[in-house]
DRENKE-964144 format. One record per residue (C-alpha): x negated, y, z negated; residue in one letter. Coordinates in steps of 0.1 Angstrom, whole numbers, plus 2048, in hexadecimal, padded with zeros to 3 digits. Layout:
BEGIN
XYZa
...
END
This chain:
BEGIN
66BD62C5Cx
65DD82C59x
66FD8FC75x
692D8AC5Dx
68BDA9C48x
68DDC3C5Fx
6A6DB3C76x
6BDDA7C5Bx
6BDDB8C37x
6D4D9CC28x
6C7D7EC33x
69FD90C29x
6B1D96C08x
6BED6FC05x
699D67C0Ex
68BD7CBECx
6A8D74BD8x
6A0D4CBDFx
67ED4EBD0x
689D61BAFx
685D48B8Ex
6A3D41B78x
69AD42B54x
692D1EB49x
67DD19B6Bx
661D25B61x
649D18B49x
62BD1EB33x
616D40B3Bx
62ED4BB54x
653D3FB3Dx
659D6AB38x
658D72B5Ax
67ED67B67x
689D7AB4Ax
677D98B52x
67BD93B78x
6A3D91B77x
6A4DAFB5Ax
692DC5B78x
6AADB9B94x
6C6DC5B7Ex
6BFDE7B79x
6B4DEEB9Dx
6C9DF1BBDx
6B9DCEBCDx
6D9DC5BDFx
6E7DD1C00x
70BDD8C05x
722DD8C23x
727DFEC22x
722E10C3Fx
704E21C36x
6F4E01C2Ax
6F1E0CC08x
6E2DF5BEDx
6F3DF0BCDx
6EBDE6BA9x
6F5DC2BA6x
70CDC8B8Cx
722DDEBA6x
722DCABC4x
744DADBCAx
736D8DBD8x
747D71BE3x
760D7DBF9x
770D7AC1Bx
77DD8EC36x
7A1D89C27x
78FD96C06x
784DB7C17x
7A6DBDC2Dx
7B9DBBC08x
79FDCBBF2x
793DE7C06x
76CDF8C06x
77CE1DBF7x
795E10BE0x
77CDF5BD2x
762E0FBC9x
77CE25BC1x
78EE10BADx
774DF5B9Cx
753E03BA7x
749DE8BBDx
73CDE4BE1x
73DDC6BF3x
71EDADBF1x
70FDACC16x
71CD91C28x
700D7EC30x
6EDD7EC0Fx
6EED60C02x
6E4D5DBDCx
6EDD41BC1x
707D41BACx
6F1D3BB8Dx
6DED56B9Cx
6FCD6EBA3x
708D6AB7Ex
6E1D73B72x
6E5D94B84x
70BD9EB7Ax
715D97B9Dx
73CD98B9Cx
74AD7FBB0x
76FD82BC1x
788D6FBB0x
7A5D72B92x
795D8DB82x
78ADA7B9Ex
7AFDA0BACx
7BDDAAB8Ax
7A2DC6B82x
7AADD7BA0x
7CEDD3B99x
7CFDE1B77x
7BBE00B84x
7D7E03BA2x
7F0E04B8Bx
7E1E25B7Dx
7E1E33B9Ex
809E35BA4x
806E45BCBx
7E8E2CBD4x
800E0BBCAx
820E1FBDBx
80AE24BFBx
7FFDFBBFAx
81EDF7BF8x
836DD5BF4x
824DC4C0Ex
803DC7C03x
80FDBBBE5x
81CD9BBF2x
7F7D98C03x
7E4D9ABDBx
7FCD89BD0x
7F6D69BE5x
7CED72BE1x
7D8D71BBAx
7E7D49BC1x
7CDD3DBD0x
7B6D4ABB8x
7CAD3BB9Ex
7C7D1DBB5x
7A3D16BBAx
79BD23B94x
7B3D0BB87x
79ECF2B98x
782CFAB84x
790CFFB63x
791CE1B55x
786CEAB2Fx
7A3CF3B17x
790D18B10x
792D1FB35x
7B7D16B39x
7BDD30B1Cx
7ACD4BB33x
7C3D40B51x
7DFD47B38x
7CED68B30x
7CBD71B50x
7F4D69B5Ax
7F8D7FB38x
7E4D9EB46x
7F8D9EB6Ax
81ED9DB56x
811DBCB49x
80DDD3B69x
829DE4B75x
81BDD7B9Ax
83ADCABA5x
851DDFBBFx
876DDEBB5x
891DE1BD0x
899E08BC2x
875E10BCFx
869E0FBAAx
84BDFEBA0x
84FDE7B7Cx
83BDCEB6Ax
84CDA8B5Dx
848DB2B38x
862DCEB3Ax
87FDBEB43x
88ED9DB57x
885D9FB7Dx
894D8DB9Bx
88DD81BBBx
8A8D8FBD3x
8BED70BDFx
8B0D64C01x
8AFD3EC0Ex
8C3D38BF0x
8E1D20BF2x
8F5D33BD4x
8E9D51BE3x
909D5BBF2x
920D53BD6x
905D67BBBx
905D86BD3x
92BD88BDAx
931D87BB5x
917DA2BACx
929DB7BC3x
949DB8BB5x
936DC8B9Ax
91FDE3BA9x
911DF3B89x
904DD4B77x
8F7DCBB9Ax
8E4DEAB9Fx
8D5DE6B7Cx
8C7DC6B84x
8A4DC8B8Bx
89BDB5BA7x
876DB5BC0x
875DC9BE2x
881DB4C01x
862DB8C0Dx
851DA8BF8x
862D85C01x
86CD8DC22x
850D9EC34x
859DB0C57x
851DA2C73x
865D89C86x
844D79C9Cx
84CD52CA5x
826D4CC9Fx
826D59C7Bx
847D4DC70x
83BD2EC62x
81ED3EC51x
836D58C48x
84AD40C35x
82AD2EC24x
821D4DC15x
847D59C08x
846D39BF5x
825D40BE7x
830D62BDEx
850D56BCCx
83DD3ABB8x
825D56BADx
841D6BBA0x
84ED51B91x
833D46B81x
830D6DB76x
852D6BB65x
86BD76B85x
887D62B83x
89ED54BA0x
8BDD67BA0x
8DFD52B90x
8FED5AB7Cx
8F2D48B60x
8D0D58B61x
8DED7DB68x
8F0D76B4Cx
8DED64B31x
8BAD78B38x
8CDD9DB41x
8F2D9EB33x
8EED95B15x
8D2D9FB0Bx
8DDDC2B11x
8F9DBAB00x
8EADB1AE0x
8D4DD0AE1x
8DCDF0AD4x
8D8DFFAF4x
8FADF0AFCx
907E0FAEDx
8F9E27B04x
906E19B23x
921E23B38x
944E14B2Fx
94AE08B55x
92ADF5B4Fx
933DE6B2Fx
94EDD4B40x
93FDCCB5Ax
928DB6B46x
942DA4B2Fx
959DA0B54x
93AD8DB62x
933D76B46x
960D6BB43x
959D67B6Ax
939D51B67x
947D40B47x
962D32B5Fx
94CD27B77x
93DD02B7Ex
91DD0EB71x
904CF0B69x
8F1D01B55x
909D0CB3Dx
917CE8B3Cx
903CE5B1Ex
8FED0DB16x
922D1BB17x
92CD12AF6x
90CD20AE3x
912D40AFBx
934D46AF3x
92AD45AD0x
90FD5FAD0x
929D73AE5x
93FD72AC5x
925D80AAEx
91AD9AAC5x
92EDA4AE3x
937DC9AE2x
95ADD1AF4x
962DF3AFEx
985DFFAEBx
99AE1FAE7x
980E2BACEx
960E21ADCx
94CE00ADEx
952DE6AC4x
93EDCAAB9x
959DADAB7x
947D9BA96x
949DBFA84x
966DCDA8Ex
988DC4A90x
996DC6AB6x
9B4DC1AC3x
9CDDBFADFx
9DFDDAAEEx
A03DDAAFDx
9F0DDBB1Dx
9E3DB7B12x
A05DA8B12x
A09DB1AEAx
A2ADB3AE1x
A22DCEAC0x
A15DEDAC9x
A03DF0AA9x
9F3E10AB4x
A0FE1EAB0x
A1CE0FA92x
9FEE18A7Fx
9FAE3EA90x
A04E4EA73x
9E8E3EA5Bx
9C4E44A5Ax
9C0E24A6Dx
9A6E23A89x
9B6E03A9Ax
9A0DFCAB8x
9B3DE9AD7x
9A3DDDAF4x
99BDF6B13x
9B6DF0B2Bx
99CDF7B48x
98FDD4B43x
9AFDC8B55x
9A5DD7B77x
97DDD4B70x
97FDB3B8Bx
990DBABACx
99AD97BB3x
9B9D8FB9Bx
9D8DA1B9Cx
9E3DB4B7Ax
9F4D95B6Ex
9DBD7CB71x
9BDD94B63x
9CFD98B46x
9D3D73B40x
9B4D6EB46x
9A5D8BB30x
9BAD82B12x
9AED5EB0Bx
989D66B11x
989D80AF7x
99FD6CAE4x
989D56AE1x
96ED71ADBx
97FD79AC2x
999D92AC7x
9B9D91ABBx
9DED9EAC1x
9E5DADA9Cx
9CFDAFA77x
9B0D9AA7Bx
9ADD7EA5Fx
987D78A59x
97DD54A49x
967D58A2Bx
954D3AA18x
955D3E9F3x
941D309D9x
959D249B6x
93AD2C9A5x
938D4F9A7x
94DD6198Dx
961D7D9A7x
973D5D9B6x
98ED4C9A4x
9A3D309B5x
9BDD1B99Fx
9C8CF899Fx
9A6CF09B3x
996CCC9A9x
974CD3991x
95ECC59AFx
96BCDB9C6x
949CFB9C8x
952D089E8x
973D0D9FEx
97FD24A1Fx
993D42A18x
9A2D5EA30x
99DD7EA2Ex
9A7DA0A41x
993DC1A38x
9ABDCEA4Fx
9CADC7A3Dx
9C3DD4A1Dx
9B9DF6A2Dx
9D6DF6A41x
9ECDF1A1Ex
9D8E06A08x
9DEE20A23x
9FFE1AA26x
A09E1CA04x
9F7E3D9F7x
9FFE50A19x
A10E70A17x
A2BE68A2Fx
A50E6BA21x
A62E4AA15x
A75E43A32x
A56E43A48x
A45E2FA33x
A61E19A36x
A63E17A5Bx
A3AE10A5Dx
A44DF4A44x
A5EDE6A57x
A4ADE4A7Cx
A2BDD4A65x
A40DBAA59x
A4DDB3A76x
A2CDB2A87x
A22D99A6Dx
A41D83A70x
A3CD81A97x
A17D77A95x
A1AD60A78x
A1FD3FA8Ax
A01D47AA2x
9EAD58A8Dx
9EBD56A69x
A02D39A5Ax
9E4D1EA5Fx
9CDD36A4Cx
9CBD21A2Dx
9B6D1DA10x
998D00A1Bx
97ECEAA11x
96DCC5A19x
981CB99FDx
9ACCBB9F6x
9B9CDA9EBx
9D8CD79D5x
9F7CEA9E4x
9FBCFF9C4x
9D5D0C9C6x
9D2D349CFx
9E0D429F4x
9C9D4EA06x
9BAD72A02x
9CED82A1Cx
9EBD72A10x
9E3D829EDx
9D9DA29FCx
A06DA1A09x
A0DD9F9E7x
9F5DBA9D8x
A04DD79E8x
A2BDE69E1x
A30DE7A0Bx
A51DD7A10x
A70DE9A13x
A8FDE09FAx
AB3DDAA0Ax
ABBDE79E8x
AAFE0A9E6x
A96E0EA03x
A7DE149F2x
A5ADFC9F5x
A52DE29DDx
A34DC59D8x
A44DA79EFx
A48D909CEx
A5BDA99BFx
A7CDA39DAx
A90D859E8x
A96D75A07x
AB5D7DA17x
AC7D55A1Ex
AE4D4AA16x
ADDD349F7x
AC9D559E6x
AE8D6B9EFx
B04D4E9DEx
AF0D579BEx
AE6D7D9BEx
AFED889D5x
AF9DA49EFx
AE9DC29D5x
ACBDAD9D0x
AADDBD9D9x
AA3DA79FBx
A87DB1A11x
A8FDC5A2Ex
A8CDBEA4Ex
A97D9AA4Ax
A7AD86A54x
A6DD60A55x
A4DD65A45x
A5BD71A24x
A6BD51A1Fx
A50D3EA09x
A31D4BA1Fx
A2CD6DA0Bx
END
């Protein structure tokens, strides 16, 4: 056997490494020598490498365990570059009780992630790789995952495995279709839609709306769909895309879906303040792709539309004629573009009155519905978010308790009822009635708001009553808003035009003019509201 050392230096170096005692192996006199004897193997270069030269290494710097796959993926420069290692000689053989003695890394999860994280420093290294080579660690990376979860069968060393999925999330390894390079922590990641039976529906949509598609973030092609169209490889080809998917989805990229794009994107942009710096053509776009997917036969939202619609109501923003506008904080409204039949822009023009109506550009944000039809379709879903044609009323839960609320003629058990209230309304009439503007155009603002009010009252206001889980007398307090109409002097007077408090006049009818006659001081314009509602 003498022959083996200077014919082959790794198999003579299996030969010595055989004979050297683990500590525990040796007894009596001799028990200190394994110790000793593996503490003088570490700090010397005892092993031989695969590098040209045939250097010999330290055992803490040499990579054992690995292939020829290992070497074509990791290779010799950027593994000493990178990690400091060289590769173990191929054919020395050593234990692996042994090789954990000396501090022999071994390849697996952690040199695949080690020399990851240090590629990730190196921005021009990882570019140069490239998408494919990526697709290459990242099947290396599941079948390590693979044969490691094989052995971990002890709850501590399921924790690392966690760890270790922790750690890659982190790098910004993954190639993005806009040639950038991101990591799964930053922000929601998809796989392009390939092989996909929605695929074609999901794509066709996202195109109708090119800037929230191009701020999707979504991996290289080529990192699914390698090139190369050789008969021989397709099936292998095919193995390894679906490896390469399962890993990223393991990793946190997510299959690419309506409901997904907006549940894990949309909104939760939406709800940000970030919202607020983006484009307006973008802002649209969003709230335009959720109406759209709301009226589609999405399954998943069979049992999610309902609680999405309601975080829409608290926090969908909605581009207007000043700005964006967070429904739940800010009255908005419709617009004579909306099919409103009060331009109450105009009405209220000459008050400090910021009324906000929604952006008429919404109407022709979707390319497939005539003008008609878009607007239909835009008014009941922000209807139902929230929007409304004239003065918001906003229900309000009161406690009897508290001293600043008063209700009459309410039972004694009664604690806590519904009222309506409009923020809005009482700044509209505070401004209206200490304006500067001469009498008669007070008079005229007076006269469009109250007929305003008696259009809408049917629709919007006349089932806004007082409420609670128990009967509520009919003589017990109007609502707020309804008190709020009788606070202010804002009605004009048939008598001598000027404005008075509305329980201060009568309603024009024929029984109230057989008693007062015609001089009486009725409210003008005549109006069916007045009659008993205000």
């Amino acid at each position: 056997e003498a022959s083996c050392f200077d014919l082959n230096i790794g198999k003579a170096t299996s030969v010595f490494m055989s004979f050297v005692p683990l500590e525990g192996e040796v007894q009596g006199f001799f028990y200190p020598l394994p110790r000793m004897l593996l503490s003088s193997l570490r700090s010397s270069q005892c092993l031989p490498t695969e590098d040209k030269d045939n250097q010999w290494a330290l055992p803490c710097t040499v990579l054992g365990g690995w292939d020829e796959s290992t070497r074509r993926l990791l290779p010799d420069g950027l593994l000493q570059m990178l990690l400091g290692l060289h590769y173990l000689h191929t054919d020395v053989v050593i234990s692996p009780a042994l090789a954990t003695e000396l501090g022999i890394q071994m390849y697996g999860l952690k040199v695949l992630i080690d020399f990851m994280e240090c590629l990730c420093t190196r921005n021009v290294i990882l570019t140069e790789l490239g998408p494919e080579w990526i697709r290459s660690w990242l099947i290396a990376l599941h079948d390590c995952f693979v044969n490691e979860s094989q052995k971990r069968l002890h709850f501590f060393q399921r924790k690392t495995e966690v760890e270790d999925l922790r750690r890659v999330k982190r790098l910004p390894f993954i190639p993005l279709s806009n040639g950038s390079y991101t990591s799964i922590s930053e922000s929601p990641i998809w796989l392009p839609c390939v092989d996909r039976t929605n695929a074609n529906e999901i794509t066709t949509l996202l195109e109708c709306f090119p800037l929230l598609y191009s701020e999707l973030r979504t991996v290289h092609p080529l990192l699914v769909n390698p090139l190369g169209d050789n008969s021989d490889t397709h099936l292998m080809q095919a193995e390894n895309t679906s490896v390469v998917c399962l890993m990223l989805g393991e990793l946190g990229v997510g299959q690419m879906s309506g409901h997904q794009v907006v549940k894990t994107h949309i909104l939760p942009v939406m709800f940000s303040n970030g919202i607020m710096l983006k484009s307006k053509p973008l802002v649209m776009q969003y709230l335009a792709f959720i109406m759209l997917h709301l009226e589609s036969n999405c399954k998943e939202c069979q049992t999610e539309d309902w609680h999405m619609m309601g975080e829409l109501q608290k926090n969908a923003i909605i581009a207007t004629n000043n700005g964006y506008k967070r429904v739940n904080k800010e009255p908005v409204h419709f617009g004579v573009d909306f099919g409103c039949p009060v331009n109450a822009k105009h009405i209220l023009k000459d008050l400090s009155i910021d009324w906000d109506e929604v952006d008429p550009t919404y109407i022709k944000v979707f390319q497939g519905w005539t003008q008609d039809v878009a607007c239909m379709k835009w008014r009941t879903f922000l209807k139902d978010l929230g929007v409304t044609d004239f003065v918001r009323l906003e229900h309000v839960n009161k406690n009897l308790t508290d001293s600043r609320f008063e209700v009459k003629n309410t039972p004694i058990d009664i604690k806590h009822i519904t009222d309506w209230e409009s923020p809005e309304l009482v700044k509209i009439l505070e401004n209206l009635c200490s304006s500067s503007l001469s009498l008669p155009d007070k008079c005229r603002v007076s006269s469009q708001l109250l007929s305003a009010f008696d259009l809408f009252w049917d629709e919007y206001y006349s089932k806004c009553t007082l409420s609670s889980d128990k009967v509520i007398s009919e003589d017990c307090n109007p609502p707020s808003f309804i008190m709020c109409l009788r606070s202010f002097p804002w009605v004009q007077s048939s008598f001598d035009q000027k404005l008075y408090h509305p329980t201060e006049l009568f309603y024009r009818c024929p029984a109230v003019e057989l008693i007062l006659g015609s001089n009486a001081p009725y409210a003008t314009p005549q109006v069916l509201i007045i009659n008993g509602n205000s």
